[in-house]
N, C-alpha and C positions, 0 to 999 in steps of 0.2 A: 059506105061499105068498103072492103078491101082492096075489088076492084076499081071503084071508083078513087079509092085514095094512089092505086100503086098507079093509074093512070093521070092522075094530075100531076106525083110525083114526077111519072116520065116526058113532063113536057113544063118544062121552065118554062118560068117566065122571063121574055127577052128584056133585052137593053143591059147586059151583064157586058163587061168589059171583055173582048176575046182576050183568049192566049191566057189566060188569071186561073189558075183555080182558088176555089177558095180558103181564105185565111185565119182560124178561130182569135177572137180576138182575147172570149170569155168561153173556157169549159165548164161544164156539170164537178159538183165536187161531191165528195161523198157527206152524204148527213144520216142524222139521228134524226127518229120520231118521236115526240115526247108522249107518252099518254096518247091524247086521238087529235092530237094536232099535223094538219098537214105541212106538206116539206113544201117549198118550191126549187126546180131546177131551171135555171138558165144557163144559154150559150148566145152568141155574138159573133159572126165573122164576116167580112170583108175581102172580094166583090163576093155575093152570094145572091143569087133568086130566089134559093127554095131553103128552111130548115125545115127537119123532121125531126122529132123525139122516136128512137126507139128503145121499147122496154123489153128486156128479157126475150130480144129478139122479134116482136112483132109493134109494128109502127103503133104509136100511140094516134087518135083520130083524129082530123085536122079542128074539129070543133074545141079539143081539150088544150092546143095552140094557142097563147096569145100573142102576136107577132106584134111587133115596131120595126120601121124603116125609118133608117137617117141617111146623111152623105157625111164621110169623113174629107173633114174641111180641108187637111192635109193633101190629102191625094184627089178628093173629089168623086171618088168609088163608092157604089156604094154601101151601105150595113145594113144587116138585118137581126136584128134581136130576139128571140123568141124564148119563151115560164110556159112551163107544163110545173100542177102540181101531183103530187102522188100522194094518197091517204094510206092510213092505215092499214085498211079493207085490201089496198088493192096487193099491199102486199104478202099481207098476211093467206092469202089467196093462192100463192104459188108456192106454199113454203112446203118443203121435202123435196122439193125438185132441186132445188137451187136459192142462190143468192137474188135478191130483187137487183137489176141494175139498170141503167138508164143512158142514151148515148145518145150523140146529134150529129146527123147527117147533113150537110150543107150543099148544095149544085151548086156550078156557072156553068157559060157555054164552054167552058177547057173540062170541064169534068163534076167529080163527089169527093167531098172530103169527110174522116168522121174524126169526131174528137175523142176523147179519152173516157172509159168507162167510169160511171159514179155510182157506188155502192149506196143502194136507201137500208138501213136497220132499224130496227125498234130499240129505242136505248133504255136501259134497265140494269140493276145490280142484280146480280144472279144469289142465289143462296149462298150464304157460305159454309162451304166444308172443310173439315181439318184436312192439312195437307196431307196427314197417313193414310185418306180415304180418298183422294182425290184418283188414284191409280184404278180404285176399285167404280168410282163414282161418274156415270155418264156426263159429258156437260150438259145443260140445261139450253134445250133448243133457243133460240132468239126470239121465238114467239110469244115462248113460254112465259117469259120474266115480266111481262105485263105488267105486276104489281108493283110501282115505286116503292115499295114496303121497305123504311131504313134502320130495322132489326136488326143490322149487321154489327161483326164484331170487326176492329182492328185483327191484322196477323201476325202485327207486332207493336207493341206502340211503348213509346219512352219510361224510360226509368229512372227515380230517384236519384241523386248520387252528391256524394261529399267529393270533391279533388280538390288537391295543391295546388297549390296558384304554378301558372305555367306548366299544368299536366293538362297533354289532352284530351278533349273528349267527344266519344262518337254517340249519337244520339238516333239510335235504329225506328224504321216505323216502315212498318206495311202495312198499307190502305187497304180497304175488300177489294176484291175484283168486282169489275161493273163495266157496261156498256155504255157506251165508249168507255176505255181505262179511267181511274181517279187520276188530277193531277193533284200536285202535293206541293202546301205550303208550309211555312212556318213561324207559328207565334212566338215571342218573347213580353213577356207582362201584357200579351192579348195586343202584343206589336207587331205590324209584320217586320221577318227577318229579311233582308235584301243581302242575297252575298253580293251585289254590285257596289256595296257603299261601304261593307266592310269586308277589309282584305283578310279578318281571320278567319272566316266563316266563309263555308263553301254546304253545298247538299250533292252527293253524291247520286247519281243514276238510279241506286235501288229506296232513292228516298233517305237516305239517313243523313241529321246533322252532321259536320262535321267541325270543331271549335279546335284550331291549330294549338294556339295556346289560353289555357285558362286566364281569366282576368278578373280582379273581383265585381267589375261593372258585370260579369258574365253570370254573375247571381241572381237568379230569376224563374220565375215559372215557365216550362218550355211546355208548348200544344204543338201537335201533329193535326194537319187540316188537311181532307181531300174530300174533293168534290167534281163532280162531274156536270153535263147538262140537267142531268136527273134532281139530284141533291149534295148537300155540304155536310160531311161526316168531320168529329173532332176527337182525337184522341184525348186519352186522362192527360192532365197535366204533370208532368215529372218538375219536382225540384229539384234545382242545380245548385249546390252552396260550395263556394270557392273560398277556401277556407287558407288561413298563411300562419303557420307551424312559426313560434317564436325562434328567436334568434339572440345573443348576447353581442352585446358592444362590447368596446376595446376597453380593455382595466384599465381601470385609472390610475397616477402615480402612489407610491405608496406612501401611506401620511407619514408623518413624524414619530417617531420612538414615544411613546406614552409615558415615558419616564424620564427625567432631563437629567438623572444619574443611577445607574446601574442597568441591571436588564427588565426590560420591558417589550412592547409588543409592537408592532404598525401592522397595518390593514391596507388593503386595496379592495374595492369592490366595483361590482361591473350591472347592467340592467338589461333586462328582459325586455331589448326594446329595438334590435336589428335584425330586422324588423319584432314589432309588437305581433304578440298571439291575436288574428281575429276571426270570427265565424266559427268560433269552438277547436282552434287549431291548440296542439299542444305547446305546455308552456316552456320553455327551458328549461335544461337535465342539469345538474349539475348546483355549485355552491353558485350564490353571489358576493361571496365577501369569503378573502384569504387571510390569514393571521399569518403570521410567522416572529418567531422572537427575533430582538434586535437591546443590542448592550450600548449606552451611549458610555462617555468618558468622563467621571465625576470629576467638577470641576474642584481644583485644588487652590486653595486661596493661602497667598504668600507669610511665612512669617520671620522674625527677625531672630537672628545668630543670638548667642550671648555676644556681648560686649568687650571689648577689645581691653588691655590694661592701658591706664594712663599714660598719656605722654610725658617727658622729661616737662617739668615748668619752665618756660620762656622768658626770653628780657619783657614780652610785654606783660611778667604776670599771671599766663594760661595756660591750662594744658588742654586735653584735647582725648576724645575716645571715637573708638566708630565700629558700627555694625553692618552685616549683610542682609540682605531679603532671601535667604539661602535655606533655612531650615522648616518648611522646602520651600522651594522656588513657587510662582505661582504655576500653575500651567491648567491648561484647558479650559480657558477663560475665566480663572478664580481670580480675586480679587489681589492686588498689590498691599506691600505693607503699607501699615500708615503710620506717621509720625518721624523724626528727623534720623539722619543717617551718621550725622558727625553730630558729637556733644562737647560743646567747650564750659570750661570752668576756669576761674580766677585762683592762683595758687600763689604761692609767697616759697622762694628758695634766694638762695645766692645771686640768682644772677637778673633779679626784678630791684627796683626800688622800694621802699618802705615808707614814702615818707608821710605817707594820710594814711597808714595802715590802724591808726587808733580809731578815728572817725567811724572809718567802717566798720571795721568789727565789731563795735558798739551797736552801730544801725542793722548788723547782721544777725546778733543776739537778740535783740529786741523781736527780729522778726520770726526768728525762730520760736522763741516764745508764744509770742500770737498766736500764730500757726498749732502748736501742741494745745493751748487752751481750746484754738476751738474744737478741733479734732474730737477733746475731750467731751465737750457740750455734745456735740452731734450722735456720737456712740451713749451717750446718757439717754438721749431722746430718742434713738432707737431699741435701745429696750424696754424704755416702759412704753410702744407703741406695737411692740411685738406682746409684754406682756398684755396689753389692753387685748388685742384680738384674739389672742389665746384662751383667754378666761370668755370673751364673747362666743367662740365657738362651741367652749363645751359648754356653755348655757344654754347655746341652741340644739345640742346634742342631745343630751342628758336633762331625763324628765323627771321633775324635781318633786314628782309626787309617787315613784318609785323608787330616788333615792334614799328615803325614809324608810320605804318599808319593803324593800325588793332582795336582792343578794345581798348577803355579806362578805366582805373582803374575806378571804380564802389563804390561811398564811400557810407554804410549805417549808417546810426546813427539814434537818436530817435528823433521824431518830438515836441518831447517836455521836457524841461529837467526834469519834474517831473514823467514824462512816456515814462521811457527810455525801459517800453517791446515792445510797436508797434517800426518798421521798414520801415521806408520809402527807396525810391534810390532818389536821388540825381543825375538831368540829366546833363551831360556834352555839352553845347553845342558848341564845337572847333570844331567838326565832324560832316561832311553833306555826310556820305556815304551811309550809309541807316540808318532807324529809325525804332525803334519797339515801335509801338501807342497801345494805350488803359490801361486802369486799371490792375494794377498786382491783385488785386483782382475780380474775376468773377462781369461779369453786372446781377443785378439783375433778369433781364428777359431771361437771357441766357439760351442756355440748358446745358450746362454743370456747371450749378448752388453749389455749393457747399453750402449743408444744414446743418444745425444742431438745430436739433429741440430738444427742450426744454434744451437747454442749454444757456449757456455765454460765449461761447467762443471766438469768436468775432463779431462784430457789422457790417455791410458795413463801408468800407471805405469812406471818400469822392470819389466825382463826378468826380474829378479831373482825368487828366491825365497825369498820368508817362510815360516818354519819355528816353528809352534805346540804345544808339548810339553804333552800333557794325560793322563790314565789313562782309559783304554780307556771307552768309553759304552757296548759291548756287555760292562762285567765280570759276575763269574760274578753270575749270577741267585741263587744259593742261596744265596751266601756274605750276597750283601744281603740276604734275607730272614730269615735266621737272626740277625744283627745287627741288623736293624732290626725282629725282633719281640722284641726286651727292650723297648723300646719301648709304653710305655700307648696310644700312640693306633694301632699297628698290628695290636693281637692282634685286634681284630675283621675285618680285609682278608680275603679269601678268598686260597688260596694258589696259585687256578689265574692259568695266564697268557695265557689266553682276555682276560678282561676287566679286566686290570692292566696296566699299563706305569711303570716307574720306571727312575732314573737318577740319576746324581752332578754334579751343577751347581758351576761356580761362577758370577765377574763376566759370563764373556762370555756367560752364559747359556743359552739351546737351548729341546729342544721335545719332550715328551710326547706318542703318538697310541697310541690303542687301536682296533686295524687294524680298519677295514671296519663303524666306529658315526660317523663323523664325530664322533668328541668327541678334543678335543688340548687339551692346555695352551701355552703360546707362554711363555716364563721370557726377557724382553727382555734386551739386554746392558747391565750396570749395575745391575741391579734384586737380585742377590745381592751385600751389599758385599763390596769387595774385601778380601780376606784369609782369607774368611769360603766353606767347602764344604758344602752342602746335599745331601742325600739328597732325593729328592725322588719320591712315587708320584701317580700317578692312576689310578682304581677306576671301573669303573660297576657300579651295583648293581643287585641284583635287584631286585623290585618287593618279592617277598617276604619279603627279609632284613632291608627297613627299611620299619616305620611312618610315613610324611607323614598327620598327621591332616586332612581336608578337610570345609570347613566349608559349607553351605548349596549354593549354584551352583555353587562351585568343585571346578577341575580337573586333572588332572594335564596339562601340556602338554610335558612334555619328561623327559627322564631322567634319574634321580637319579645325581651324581657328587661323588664327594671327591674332596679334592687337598690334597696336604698333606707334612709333617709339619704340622697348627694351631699356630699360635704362632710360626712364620719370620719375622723380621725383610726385608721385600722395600722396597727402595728408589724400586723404580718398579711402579705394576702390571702383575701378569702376567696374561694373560687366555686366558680357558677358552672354548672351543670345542663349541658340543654343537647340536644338531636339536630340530627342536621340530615341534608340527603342528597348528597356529592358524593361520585366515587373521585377522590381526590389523586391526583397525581401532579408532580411539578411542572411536567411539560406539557401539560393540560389546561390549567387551569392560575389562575391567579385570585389568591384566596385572601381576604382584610375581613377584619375586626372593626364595625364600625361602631364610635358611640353618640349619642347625642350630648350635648352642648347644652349650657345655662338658657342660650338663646335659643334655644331648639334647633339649631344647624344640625347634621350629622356630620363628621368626622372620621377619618381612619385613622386610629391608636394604633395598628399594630397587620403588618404585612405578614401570615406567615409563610414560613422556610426563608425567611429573610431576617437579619440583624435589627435587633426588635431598638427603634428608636429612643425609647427609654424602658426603665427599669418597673415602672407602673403596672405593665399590663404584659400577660403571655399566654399563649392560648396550646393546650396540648390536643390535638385533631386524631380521633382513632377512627373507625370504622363507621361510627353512627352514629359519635354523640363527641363534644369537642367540650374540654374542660378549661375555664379561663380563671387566670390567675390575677388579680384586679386589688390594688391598693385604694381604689377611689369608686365607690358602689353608683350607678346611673343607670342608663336604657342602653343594653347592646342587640347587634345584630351580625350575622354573619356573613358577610356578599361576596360572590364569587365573579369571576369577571371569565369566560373561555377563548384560552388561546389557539387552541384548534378545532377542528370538525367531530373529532374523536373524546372531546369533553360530554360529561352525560351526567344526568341527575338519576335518581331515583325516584321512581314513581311506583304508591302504593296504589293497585286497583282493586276494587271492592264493590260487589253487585248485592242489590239489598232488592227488596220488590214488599210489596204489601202482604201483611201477616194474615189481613179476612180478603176477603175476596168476594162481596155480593154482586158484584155487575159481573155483565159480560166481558167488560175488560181489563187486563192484567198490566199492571207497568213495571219493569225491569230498568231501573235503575245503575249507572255502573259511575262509580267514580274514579278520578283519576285525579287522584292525591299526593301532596310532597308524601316523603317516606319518613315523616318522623310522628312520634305517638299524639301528638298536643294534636295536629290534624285530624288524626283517625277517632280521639276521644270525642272534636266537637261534630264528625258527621255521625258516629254512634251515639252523641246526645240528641241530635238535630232526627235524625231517624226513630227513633224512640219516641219523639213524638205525633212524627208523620203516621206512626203505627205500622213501621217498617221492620221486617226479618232479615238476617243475613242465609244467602241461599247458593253460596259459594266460599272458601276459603282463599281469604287475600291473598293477591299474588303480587310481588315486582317486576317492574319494568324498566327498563335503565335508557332513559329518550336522552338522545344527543342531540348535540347543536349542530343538526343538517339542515336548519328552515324547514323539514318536513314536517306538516299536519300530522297527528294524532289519527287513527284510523279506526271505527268501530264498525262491527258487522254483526248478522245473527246469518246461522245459517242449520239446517235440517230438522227446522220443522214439523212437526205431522199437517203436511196439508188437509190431512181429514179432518184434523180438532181444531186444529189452530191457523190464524191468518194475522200478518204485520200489517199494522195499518200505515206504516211511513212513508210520508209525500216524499213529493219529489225534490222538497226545501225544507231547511227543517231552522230550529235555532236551538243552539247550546246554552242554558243557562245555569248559573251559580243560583244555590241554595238562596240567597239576598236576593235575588228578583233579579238580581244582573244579565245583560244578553255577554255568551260567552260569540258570541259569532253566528253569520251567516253562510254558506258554503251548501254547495251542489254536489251530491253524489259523483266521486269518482268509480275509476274498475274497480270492486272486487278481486278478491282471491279466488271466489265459484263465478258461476253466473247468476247473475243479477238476484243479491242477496239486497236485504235492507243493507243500507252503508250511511254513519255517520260521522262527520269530521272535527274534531277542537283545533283552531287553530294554532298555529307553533308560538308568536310569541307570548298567549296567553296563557301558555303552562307554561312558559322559558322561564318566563319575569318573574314566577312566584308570587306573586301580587295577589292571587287569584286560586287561593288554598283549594275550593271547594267544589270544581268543576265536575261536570257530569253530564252524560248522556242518557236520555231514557228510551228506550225501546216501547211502543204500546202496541201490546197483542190482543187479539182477539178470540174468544171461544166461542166455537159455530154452534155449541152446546151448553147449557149451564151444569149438566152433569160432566164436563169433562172437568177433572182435577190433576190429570198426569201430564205434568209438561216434559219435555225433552226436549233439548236444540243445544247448539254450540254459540259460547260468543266470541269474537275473534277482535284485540286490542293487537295495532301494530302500530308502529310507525314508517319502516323499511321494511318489502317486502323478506320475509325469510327470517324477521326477528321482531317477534311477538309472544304475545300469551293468550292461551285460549282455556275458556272456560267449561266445561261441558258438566250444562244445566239438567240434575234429572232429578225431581224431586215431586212430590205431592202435595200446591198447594194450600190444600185444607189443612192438612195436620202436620206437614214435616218440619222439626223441629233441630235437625239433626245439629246446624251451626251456630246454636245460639249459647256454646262455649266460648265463641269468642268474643262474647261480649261482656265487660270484664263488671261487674255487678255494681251499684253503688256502694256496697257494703263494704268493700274490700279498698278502699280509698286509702286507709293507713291514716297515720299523724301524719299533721302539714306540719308540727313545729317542734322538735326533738331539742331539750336544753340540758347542757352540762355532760359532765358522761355518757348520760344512757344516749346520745346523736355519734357515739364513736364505738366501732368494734375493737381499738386497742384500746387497753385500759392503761390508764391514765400514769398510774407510776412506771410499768412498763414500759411504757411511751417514752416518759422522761430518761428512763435507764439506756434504753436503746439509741435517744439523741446524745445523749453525754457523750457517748461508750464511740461511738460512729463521728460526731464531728469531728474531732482532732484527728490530723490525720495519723496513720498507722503504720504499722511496718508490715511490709510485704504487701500493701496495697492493701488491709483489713482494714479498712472506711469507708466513710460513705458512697464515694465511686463504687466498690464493689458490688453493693446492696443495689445502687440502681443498674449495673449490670444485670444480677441478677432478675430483678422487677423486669425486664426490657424498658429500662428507661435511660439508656447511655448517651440517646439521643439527645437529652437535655440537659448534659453536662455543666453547659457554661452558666444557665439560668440558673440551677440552683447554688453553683457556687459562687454566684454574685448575690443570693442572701444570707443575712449571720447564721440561719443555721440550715446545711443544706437537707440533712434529713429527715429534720422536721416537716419541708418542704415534701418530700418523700413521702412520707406516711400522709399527708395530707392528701396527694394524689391518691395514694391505696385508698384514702376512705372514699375520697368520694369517689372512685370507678367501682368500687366495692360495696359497697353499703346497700342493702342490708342485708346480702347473701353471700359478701365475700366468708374465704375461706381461710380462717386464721392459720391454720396447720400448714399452709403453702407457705404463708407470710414468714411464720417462725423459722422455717426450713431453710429459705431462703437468711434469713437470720442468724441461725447456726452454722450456715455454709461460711458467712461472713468470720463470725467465734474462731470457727475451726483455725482458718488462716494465723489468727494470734489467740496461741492456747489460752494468753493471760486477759484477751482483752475483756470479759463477763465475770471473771473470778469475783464469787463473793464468801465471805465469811458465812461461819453456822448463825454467830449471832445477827447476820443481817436477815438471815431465813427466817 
């Protein structure tokens, strides 16, 4: 009872040390209750007789005491120890009054001591409430939370995140609230984080990570953990990826001048590797390789003065001459003269002896002799070994089963022997194979009338009709192929006639075209000599059939073609016709003429805007289509080399998709093509069979040498009808099954559009005509037919071409003009006059009248002023006849829509200058 406990209380038990009170050695601490598990409280002190527990103010009972006595050995006093436990029940019992607490009362014969109060709770996580309702929201008594229930949420827990290497980062997390508080640790790849073992990493007071500096070991899944005596709570896992943004190393020196005389170019380039891009950091802004032009000093190799005059003759007999190495000196490491500097010789005067002078001279003569016999033999044997190969050539030329029965020699002379400037022809009539009828000068009433107003140049012709007998220019195709593949240099040709055209030439010439590529050959009249019948092809090749090896910058700018039999003897050159897709400029670009070689090497014949190293080959470069002037017929190519960042090609793009449409899905094809027609002809063959429509109007693109990827997007959609199906990887392929590349979606110009990329040097190279990207769409309906969206081709943000696609489909038809018909192909092989818009005596008139130069500058310079061609002054008057050369450019940039009326104009502008220079008689009219 109470009584009974507060009077045992008041009467110690003796043998306690006087003068002591007592000492707690062990207090009560505060605990949790877990569930219906009891706590124990102990206390310990020293001297004591008596402990008591009291609870919440009233003594606990001595039977719920369990005491131990010791003696501490130190001092010999004694101790007493005394566990009370406390249940659940007992406290759950007092609750709304107060807190449950617990306390120990200790006697000696000096007095009572108590120790320090110990809180009993029920431990538990309370509900959790958002913090906006917590003001509103009562706390949750301590009795209450009974249920260990761990339905709780974090109040804040970590977040995803990308940083720079050496950025810091703070990693937030608040635990639920629970009884006792959560403590908090922290995972790294389900590791614990110790800030004691590393000095970058610290946890601040409110729980939050803190990582001083980023590191890329610091790459990891981070977990927020707290747990109490109740339970162990885990927040979601946040990925950390520490990511290092690329960086360029130091340029390297600059290489050497690419040219070891005159100007050319050196380079330095630098790598994307201080540090390397990694964890998806961005890559370096900027070029990796700098051009700049650079002139070396052509080196001048020494040659020798004329010769000095002889010296007086000497007593011994001699005289004596000598020369310099002066004219010019070497310089810039060219080579010294070679061969002797002083010459002596044996002379006879007054003041030598005579007296063996018979002997000699005898033995001098004889050897002079010798000397001229053989001299003589050797020039014998050199001509009949020149004539041997001469006659060997044109047997290999000249096909001896057309010589029989093909042209006839074509005699012009003057119809009058006082006015031997007009030109008649003279018709052969032994040949009824075919005829070529009508006036070599235009009919009056024609449209292709050649005028010249207010001049004298010449007059009409008579009425009459000139009659031209030659063998058919359309003969049988296969008859030529079969006889012209015994032939070494033709078994390689393909045998379709897609991409060939050939025919039988002679003097008066003609013209090669391979329909709907802009490439033609022009064969001037004269330039086959006369007597002499050529078989004659032109080819364009695939890309794939032939090897161009390309070296460093350089690039394919045009397309490869032969012409040929190699090895024709041409009198004048004939010039080839082809596209190209450079915007050209000199301080851009470095432009060569290459050709192939007997042994298949390639070669550069000819640098232009430079001093063309021989007289063989010259190339006139306009806007789109470069015309080459070529005394020796073979495989040419056009290669460009870029000397700065600001060089750019042309790129033709072109979106084609399928014409039926029975599935649900649709594909949008776009190419990204060189800009010359022989390309666009084999993707509108290549599509035509895939059963493809054109469903936009080509556009150009002019991509520079930035190292920048090619950039394709689609963008607006009707998300209602339509949906992209494009992963997140894609691959670019060429029409041949070739992979154009792999690459990963960059940003966008909107937000997150389909985006696919061509790599830069696979459209640089040219190599690789036929690339393309396809878009695959999908219809969420099979009655939808209305497509609309935009497609976006860039390269640099801010200079692109967008297409906006809006058509129908099922039936829309609208672009299939540009697709230029098989009909409309033209002659591949035009012979004799009818392959030229001047006619033929005209022709002749105006070369006569125009070589020789003139007074007051009325010759041929003026005419190529005129034409815009003064730029090629020096080339045509390094051959015999410059305006020949002239009119042979007009045709072939002209043909077959140039515009004779301009021509003439330009013609009589010439007349005018010398009233007398076209004067003709009545009777030559």
């Amino acid at each position: 009872t109470g009584a009974q406990q507060s009077a045992t209380v008041a009467n110690p038990v003796s043998g306690a040390s006087p003068d002591l009170l007592p000492h707690f050695q062990l207090e009560p601490e505060d605990v949790y209750i877990v569930k219906n598990k009891a706590v124990s409280l102990a206390c310990r002190a020293t001297p004591a007789t008596q402990i008591y527990f009291k609870c919440n103010g009233e003594w606990v009972h001595q039977g719920d005491h369990v005491t131990q006595h010791s003696t501490d050995r130190g001092t010999g006093l004694p101790v007493m120890e005394v566990r009370i436990e406390v249940t659940r029940q007992q406290v759950e019992k007092i609750f709304g009054l107060e807190e449950y607490w617990c306390q120990c009362v200790a006697w000696s014969s000096s007095g009572t001591t108590k120790s320090q109060k110990a809180f009993v709770r029920i431990a538990c996580e309370c509900p959790w409430v958002p913090r906006w309702d917590r003001v509103l929201a009562p706390a949750a008594p301590p009795h209450l939370c009974a249920s260990p229930d761990l339905r709780k949420n974090f109040e804040q827990e970590p977040m995803a995140r990308e940083v720079s290497i050496e950025q810091g980062i703070v990693l937030p997390c608040r635990p639920p609230e629970g009884i006792p508080p959560a403590e908090v640790e922290w995972l790294r790849n389900e590791e614990l984080v110790d800030p004691a073992l590393d000095a970058n990493v610290y946890v601040t007071p409110e729980h939050s990570l803190v990582l001083r500096q980023a590191r890329l070991a610091d790459t990891a899944n981070y977990t927020c953990v707290a747990k109490n005596i109740v339970a162990r709570r885990r927040s979601a896992s946040a990925a950390i990826v520490v990511y290092v943004n690329g960086g360029w190393s130091t340029w390297t020196q600059w290489s050497g001048c690419s040219t070891s005389c005159g100007r050319g170019w050196q380079k330095r380039s630098r790598t994307c590797t201080n540090p390397t891009p990694l964890n998806g950091g961005a890559f370096c802004e900027g070029q990796n390789v700098q051009k700049t032009a650079c002139t070396t000093l052509c080196p001048v190799d020494g040659a020798w003065s004329e010769w000095s005059k002889w010296s007086v003759c000497g007593a011994e007999c001699t005289h004596w001459r000598s020369r310099e190495c002066s004219e010019p000196a070497p310089r810039n490491g060219g080579r010294e003269c070679h061969g002797p500097e002083l010459d002596t010789r044996n002379c006879t005067s007054e003041l030598c002896s005579h007296a063996a002078a018979g002997a000699e001279d005898v033995a001098l003569y004889v050897g002079l002799v010798a000397v001229a016999v053989c001299l003589v033999l050797l020039l014998l044997v050199g001509v009949l070994v020149y004539c041997r190969k001469k006659e060997g050539l044109d047997a290999d030329v000249a096909d001896s089963s057309i010589l029989t029965a093909g042209f006839q020699p074509v005699s012009i002379k003057p119809s009058k022997a006082d006015n031997p400037s007009l030109l008649t022809i003279q018709p052969d009539l032994s040949t009824a194979t075919m005829t070529y009828q009508g006036s070599l000068c235009p009919r009056q009433d024609g449209p292709a009338k050649l005028q010249l107003p207010n001049g004298h140049l010449l007059s009409p012709l008579g009425a009459g009709r000139h009659t031209l007998h030659h063998s058919s220019p359309a003969a049988e195709g296969a008859d030529f192929v079969a006889r012209l593949s015994t032939q070494s240099y033709f078994r390689s040709l393909p045998r379709g006639n897609t991409n060939m055209a050939y025919g039988t030439f002679n003097f008066l010439g003609g013209r090669l075209m391979i329909p709907n590529t802009g490439i033609s050959l022009l064969i001037p009249p004269d330039a086959i000599p006369r007597g002499k019948i050529y078989e004659v092809y032109l080819t364009l090749h695939k890309q794939e059939e032939v090897r161009l090896p390309l070296a460093g910058c350089q690039t394919l700018l045009s397309p490869i073609v032969s012409c040929g039999p190699p090895g024709v003897l041409l009198t004048r050159p004939a010039i080839l016709a082809m596209g190209h897709c450079v915007e050209a400029s000199a301080e851009n670009w470095s432009i060569r003429l290459k050709k192939q070689s007997c042994e298949g090497t390639w070669e550069d014949v000819l640098q232009l805007g430079a001093e063309p190293c021989t007289e063989l080959y010259y190339c006139q470069l306009e806007a789109q289509a470069c015309y080459v002037f070529t005394e020796q017929l073979g495989r040419f190519a056009l290669v460009g080399e870029s000397l700065s960042m600001a060089a750019s090609k042309r790129l033709k793009l072109v979106l084609f998709a399928p014409a039926a449409c029975p599935s649900l899905e649709y594909n949008i094809r776009v190419y990204c093509l060189s800009d010359t027609q022989d390309v666009l002809k084999e993707v509108i063959q290549l599509e035509k069979q895939l059963g493809g429509q054109l469903i936009g109007a080509p556009r150009v693109l002019h991509f520079k040498d930035s190292y920048h990827n090619l950039r394709l997007s689609i963008h607006d959609m009707p998300s209602s009808l339509w949906k992209s199906k494009l992963l997140a990887s894609y691959q670019v392929r060429s029409p041949a099954g070739g992979y154009g590349g792999v690459t990963l979606p960059l940003s966008p110009p909107h937000p997150s559009p389909p985006l696919q990329e061509i790599p830069f040097y696979h459209i640089w190279s040219g190599l690789q005509p036929f690339l393309h990207c396809t878009f695959t769409l999908e219809r969420l309906s099979p009655s939808t037919c209305e497509l609309a969206c935009k497609i976006w081709v860039w390269q640099v943000e801010g200079d692109g071409q967008s297409f906006t696609v809006n058509f129908n489909i099922a039936k829309d038809t609208r672009f299939s003009d540009w697709l230029v018909p098989d009909s409309e192909v033209g002659a591949p092989a035009l012979v004799g006059p009818s392959a030229f818009k001047i006619p033929f005596l005209i022709r002749q008139k105006i070369i006569s009248s125009l070589d020789p130069p003139g007074t007051r500058g009325a010759d041929w310079r003026t005419l190529a002023q005129k034409l815009n061609l003064d730029s090629h002054l020096s080339f045509f008057a390094s051959k015999p006849s410059p305006t020949a050369m002239i009119l042979n450019l007009w045709e072939a940039r002209h043909f077959p829509n140039g515009n004779l009326s301009q021509l003439a104009a330009a013609v009589a502008e010439v007349g005018k200058q010398d009233g007398a220079l076209f004067a003709v008689s009545e009777a030559e009219c």
